[in-house]
N, C-alpha and C positions, 0 to 999 in steps of 0.2 A: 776388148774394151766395150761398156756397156754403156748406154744409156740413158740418163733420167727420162727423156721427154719419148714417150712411147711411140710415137710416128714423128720423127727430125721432119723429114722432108715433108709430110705434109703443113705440120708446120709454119715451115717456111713457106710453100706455096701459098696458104691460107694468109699469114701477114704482106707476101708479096702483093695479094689480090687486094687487100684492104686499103695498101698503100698507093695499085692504082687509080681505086675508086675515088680520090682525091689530085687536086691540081697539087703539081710540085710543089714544095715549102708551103704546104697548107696549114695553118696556123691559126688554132679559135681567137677570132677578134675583142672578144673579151675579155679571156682569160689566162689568153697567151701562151695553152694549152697546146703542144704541138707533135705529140707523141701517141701514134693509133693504136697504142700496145697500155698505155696508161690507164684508160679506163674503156671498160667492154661492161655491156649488158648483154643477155641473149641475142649473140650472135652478130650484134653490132657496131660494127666501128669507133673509137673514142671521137673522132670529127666529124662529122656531117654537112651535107650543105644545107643550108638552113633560106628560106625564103621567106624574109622579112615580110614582104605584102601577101604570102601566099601563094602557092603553086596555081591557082585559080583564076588568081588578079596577073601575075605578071611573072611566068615560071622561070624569065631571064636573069632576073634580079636575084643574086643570091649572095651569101656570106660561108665563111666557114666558120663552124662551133663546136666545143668539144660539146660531148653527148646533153652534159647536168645544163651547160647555158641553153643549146638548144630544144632541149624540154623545157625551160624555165623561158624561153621566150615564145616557144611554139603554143604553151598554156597562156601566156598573155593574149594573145592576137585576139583572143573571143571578146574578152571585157573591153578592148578600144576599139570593138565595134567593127574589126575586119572579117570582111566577109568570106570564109575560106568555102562556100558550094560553088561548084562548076555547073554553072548557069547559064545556058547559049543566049537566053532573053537578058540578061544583065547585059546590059549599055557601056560605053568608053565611060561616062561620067562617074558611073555608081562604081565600075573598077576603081577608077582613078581615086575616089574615095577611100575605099581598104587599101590602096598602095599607099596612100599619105600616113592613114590613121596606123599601116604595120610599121612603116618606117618611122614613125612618130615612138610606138611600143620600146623599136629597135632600136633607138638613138636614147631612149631615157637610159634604160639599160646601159647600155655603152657609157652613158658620161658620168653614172654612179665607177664602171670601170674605172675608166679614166682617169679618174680624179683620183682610186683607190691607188694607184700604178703612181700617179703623181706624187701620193702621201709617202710610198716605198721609196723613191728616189730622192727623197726630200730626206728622210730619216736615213740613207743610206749615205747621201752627201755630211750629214751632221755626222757620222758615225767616218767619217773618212779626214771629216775636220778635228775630229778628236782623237783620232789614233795613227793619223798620218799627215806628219807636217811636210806640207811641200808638195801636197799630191798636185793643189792647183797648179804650181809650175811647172807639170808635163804638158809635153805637145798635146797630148790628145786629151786632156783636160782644158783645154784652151777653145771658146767659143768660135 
């Protein structure tokens, strides 16, 4: 028996590792993205932990994203004026600043999500009303 994938086991060690470089059931809060095998660039993982204020300002605060959100939010943080250099003379105040303005970036982002997620469940309910009469009187359709 042969085959396709030229080294199985490393492979798997290689996904194994990726998958422990994340928290359990780590899930891009965006995009709802939650598979590290989904999307890879050179050599990188599809999730990442992503720091909304910046590893600089506050390296405890983090999120998880698949790779495309958190390049697309990592490129925001410059235009809302967070300050991502590791600055020992930078003060609580002027951090405290870039943690607002990242988490300000991080939250627009998310409620365009949001709302997109909201629009899918909303046309999924209409699509449940028109091709399944009765679904509302299951238990687990019940508020």
């Amino acid at each position: 028996m042969t085959s396709r994938d030229p080294d199985p086991l490393g492979n798997r060690n290689r996904r194994a590792q990726r998958a422990r470089q994340l928290p359990p059931s780590a899930v891009c809060v965006s995009c709802g993205q939650d598979n590290p095998e989904i999307l890879r660039s050179a050599k990188r993982t599809a999730l990442n932990l992503h720091e909304p204020a910046g590893k600089a300002n506050d390296p405890d605060l983090w999120v998880v994203l698949c790779l495309n959100c958190h390049e697309l939010n990592t490129a925001r943080q410059p235009g809302f004026g967070v300050d991502l250099r590791r600055d020992p003379a930078r003060s609580m105040p002027e951090k405290l600043e870039s943690v607002l303005r990242g988490l300000a970036a991080f939250f627009e982002l998310l409620v365009h999500a949001l709302m997109s997620w909201a629009d899918r469940v909303s046309a999924f309910v209409d699509d449940l009303d028109a091709n399944f009469d009765g679904w509302r009187d299951m238990g687990t359709a019940q508020g």
